[in-house]
C-alpha positions in Angstrom: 0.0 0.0 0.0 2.6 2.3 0.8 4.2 1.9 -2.7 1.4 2.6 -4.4 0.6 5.9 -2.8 4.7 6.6 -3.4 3.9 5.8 -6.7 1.0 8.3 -7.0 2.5 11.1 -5.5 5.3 10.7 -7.9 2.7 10.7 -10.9 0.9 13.8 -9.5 4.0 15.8 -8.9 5.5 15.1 -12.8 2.3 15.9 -14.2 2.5 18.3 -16.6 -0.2 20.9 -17.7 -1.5 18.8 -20.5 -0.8 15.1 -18.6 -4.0 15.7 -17.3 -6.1 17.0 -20.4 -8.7 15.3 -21.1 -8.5 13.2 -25.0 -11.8 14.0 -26.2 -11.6 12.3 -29.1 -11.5 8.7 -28.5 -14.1 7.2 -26.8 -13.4 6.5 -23.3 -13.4 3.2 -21.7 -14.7 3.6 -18.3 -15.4 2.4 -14.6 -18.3 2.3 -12.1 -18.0 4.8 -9.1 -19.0 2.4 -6.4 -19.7 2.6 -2.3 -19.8 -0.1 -0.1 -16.8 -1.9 2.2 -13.8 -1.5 1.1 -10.6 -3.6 2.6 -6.7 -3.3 3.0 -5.0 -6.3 1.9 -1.5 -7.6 2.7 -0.6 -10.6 0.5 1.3 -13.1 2.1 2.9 -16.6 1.0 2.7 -19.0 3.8 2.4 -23.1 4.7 0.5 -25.2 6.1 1.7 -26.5 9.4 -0.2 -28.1 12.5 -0.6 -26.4 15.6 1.7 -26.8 18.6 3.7 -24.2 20.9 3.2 -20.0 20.2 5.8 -20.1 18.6 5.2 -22.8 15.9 7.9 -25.2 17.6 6.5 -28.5 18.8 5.5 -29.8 21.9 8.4 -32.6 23.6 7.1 -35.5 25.0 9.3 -36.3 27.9 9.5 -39.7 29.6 10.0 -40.1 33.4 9.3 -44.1 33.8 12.2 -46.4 34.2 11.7 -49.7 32.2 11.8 -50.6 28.5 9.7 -48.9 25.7 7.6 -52.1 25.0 5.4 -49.5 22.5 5.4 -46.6 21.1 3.2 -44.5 19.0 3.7 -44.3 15.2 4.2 -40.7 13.3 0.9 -39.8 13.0 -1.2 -41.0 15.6 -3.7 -38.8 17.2 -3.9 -39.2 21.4 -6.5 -37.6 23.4 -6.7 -36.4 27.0 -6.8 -39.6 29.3 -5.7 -41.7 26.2 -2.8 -44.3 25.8 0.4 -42.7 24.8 3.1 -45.3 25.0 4.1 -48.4 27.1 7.0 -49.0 29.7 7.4 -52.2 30.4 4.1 -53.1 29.3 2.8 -50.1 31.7 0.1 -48.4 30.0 1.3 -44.2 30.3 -1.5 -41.9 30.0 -1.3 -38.3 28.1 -3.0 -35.9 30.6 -3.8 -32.3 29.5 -2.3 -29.5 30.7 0.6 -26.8 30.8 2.5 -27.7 33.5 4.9 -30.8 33.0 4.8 -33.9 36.2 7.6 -33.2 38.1 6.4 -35.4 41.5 4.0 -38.4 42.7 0.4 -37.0 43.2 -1.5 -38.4 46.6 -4.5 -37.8 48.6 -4.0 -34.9 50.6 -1.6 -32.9 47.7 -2.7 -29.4 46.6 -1.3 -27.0 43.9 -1.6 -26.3 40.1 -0.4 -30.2 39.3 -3.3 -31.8 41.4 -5.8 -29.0 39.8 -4.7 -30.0 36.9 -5.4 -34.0 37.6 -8.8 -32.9 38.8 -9.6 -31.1 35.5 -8.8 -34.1 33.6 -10.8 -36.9 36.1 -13.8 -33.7 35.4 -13.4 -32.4 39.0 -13.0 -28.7 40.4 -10.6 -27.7 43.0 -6.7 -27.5 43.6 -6.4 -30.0 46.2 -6.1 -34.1 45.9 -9.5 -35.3 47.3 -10.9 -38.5 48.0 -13.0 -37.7 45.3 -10.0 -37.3 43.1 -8.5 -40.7 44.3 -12.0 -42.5 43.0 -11.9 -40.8 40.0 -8.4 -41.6 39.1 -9.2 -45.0 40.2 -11.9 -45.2 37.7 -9.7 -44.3 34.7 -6.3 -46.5 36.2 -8.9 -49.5 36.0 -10.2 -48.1 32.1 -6.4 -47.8 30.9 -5.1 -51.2 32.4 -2.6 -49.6 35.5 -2.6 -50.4 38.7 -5.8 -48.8 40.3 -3.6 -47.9 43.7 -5.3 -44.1 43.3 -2.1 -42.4 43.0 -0.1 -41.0 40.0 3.4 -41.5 39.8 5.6 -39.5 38.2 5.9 -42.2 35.5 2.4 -42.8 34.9 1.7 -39.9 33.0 2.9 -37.5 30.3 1.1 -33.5 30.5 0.8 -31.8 27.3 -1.5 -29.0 26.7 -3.8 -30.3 24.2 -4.9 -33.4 22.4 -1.9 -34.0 20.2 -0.9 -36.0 16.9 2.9 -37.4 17.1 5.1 -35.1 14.7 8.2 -37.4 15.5 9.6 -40.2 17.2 13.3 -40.2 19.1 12.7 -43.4 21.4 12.8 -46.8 19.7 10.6 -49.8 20.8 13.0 -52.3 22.9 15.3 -49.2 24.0 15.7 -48.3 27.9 13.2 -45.7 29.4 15.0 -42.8 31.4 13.3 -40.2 33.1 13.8 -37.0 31.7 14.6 -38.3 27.8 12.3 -37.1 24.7 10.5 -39.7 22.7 9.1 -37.9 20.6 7.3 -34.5 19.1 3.9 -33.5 19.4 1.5 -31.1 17.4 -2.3 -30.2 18.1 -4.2 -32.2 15.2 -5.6 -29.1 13.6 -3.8 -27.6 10.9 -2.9 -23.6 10.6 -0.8 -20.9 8.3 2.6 -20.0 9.0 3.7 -16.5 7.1 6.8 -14.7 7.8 6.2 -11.1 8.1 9.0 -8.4 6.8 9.7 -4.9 8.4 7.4 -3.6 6.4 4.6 -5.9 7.6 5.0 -6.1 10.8 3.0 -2.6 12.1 -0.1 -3.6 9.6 -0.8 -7.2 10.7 -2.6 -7.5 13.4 -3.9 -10.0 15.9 -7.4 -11.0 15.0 -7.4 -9.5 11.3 -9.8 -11.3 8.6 -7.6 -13.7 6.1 -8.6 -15.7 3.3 -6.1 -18.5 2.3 -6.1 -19.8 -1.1 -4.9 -23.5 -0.6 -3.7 -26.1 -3.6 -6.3 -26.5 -6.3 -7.6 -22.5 -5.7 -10.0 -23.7 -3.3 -10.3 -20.3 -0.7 -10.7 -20.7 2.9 -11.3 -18.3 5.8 -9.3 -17.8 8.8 -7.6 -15.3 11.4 -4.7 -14.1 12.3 -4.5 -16.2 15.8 -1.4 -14.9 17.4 2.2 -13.1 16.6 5.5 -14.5 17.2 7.5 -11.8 19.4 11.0 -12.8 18.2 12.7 -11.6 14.8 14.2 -14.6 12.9 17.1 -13.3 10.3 16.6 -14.9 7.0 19.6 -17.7 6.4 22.3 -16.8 3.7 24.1 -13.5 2.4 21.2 -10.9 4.0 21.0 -12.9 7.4 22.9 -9.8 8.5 20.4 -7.2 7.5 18.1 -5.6 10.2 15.5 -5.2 7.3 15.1 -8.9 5.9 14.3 -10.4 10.0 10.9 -11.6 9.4 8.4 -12.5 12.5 6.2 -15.5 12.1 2.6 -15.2 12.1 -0.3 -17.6 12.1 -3.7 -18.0 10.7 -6.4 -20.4 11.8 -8.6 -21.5 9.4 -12.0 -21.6 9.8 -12.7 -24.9 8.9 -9.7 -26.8 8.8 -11.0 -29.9 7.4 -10.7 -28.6 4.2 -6.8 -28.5 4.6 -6.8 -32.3 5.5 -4.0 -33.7 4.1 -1.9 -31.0 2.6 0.8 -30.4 5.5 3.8 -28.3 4.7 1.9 -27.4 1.1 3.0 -23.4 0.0 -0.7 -21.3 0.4 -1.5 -17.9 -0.3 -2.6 -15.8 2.0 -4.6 -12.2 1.9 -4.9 -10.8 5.2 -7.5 -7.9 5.5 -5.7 -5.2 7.7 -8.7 -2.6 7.7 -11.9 -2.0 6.6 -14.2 1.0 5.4 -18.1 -0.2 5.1 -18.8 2.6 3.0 -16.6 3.6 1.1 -16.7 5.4 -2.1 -14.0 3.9 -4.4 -12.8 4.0 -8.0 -10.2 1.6 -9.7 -6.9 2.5 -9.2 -6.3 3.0 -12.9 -8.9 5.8 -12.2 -6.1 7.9 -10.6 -4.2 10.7 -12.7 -1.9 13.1 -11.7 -3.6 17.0 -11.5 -1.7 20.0 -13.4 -0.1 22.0 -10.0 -0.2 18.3 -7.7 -2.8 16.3 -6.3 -4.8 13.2 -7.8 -7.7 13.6 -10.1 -10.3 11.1 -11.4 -11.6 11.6 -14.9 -15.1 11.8 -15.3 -17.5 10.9 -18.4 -20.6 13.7 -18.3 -23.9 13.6 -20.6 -22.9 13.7 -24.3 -19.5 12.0 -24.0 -18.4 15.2 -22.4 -15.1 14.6 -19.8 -14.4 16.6 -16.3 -11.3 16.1 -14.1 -12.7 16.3 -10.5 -10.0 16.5 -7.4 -10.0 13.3 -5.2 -7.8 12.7 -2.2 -7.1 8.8 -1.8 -7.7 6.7 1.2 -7.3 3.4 1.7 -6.6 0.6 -0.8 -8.3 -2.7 -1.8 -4.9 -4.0 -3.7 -7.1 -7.6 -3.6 -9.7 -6.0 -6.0 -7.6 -3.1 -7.2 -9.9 -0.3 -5.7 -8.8 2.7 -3.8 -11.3 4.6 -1.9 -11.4 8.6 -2.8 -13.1 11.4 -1.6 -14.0 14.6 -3.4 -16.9 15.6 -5.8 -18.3 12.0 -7.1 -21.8 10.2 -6.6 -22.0 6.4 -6.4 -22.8 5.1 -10.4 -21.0 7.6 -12.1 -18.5 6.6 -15.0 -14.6 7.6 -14.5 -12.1 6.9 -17.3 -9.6 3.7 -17.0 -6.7 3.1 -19.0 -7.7 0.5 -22.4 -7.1 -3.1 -21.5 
């Protein structure tokens, strides 16, 4: 957007005396004054990627049993709250949900965020290890094939945030479980939009803007820009040095991300609306000619064939539909002049 109004303030200060003359002799081809809403749009490339961490990194899955990994989960595999993640010794170990990692054995009588966030799982309220909690965990040791004792070890369990699909596997089935090695990478199963925002970017995009992402096969989705990364990533190679070319990520959620299935990692477009007029009262941009002494002009096309420069100041751009929204002397339906296709 800003190029474009560089671009124009450029024509309007060259312009000479007869640049904006009206050519009355060939017939004009022409455009619709129009009013109605109006959007900025930054165009993006980005990829499809699955959820996981704010930053686009994956969750680690972190083992603390001791024992052998008797199974493991193939690359892939979706695993829900309460759900089977992997086997130690033949030891069912659970994925719980939740942000805060198992660093202890959880009893009755235990309080803090770790035993609220038991509770949440077994559908209970409260910070505190109840007997109510030890029934309920009962319930579910007896469902997933542990040991019903009504504790959870520190090896019994695995807290992620989220329902997750395995991204990638580091343990290998027959190898020894240590507490406190990765087995593998997680993701949430829904899939997103990664884009890399430049310098120039980066003030316009905002959290919560309208998107529209055109996937393989120009099939158009809609999404939102669901958060911001907060760190600049320099670009690999000879401009890695340059403050300009550090990008920040950004990521869309798609409203219906079925209709991504199966296309991970494929290259999208992305058009991000940045702000909106309802009613504004736009022209094409090819509408815009530079006025004798400065400014911007439209040309219009009065009863009889008859032409008329009127003043307009420009506003904001559509670059998705090529619009830009003026103000001056115009009514919605009128006819300005456009360059011949």
């Amino acid at each position: 957007m800003r190029r474009m109004i560089a671009a124009l303030v450029v024509l309007a200060a060259t312009a000479g005396c007869g640049g904006s003359k009206p050519a009355a002799q060939r017939p004009a081809s022409t455009a619709t004054v129009q009013q109605g809403p109006l959007s900025a749009v930054v165009s993006l490339n980005g990829s499809l990627s699955y959820r996981a961490r704010p930053d686009g990194s994956p969750y680690s899955v972190v083992n603390q049993a001791r024992g052998t990994y008797t199974a493991l989960p193939e690359v892939g595999a979706k695993v829900g709250c309460r759900g089977v993640l992997y086997r130690v010794d033949d030891r069912p170990v659970l994925l719980l949900c939740g942000a805060m990692p198992a660093y202890r054995d959880l009893h009755e009588g235990d309080a803090g965020r770790d035993a609220r966030q038991l509770n949440r799982n077994l559908r209970l309220a409260g910070r505190r290890f109840t007997a109510r909690t030890k029934a309920a965990l009962q319930r579910l040791q007896r469902r997933r094939g542990l040991d019903a004792c009504g504790k959870l070890a520190l090896g019994d369990a695995v807290f992620l945030p989220r329902p997750v699909r395995i991204a990638k596997l580091a343990g290998e089935l027959g190898a020894a479980a240590r507490p406190g090695a990765p087995i593998a990478q997680a993701t949430a199963d829904a899939l997103h939009v990664r884009v890399d925002l430049d310098a120039s970017q980066q003030g316009e995009v905002k959290k919560g803007d309208r998107a529209e992402v055109t996937l393989p096969g120009n099939t158009a989705v809609k999404g939102r820009v669901a958060r911001l990364g907060r760190v600049a990533q320099a670009p690999r190679g000879k401009d890695a040095d340059a403050p300009a070319a550090a990008t920040v990520p950004a990521f869309i959620s798609l409203d219906d991300p079925r209709a991504a299935r199966g296309l991970e990692s494929a290259p999208v477009q992305v058009d991000v609306m940045t702000e909106g007029v309802e009613r504004a009262l736009s022209v094409p941009v090819t509408a815009l000619v530079g006025k004798a002494g400065g400014g911007l002009a439209v040309e219009v096309v009065r009863a009889g064939g008859r032409r008329e420069l009127v003043a307009v100041r420009a506003g904001l751009f559509d670059d998705a539909h090529g619009r830009v929204e003026v103000e001056g002397a115009l009514r919605p339906g009128e006819h300005v002049v456009v360059p011949s296709s």
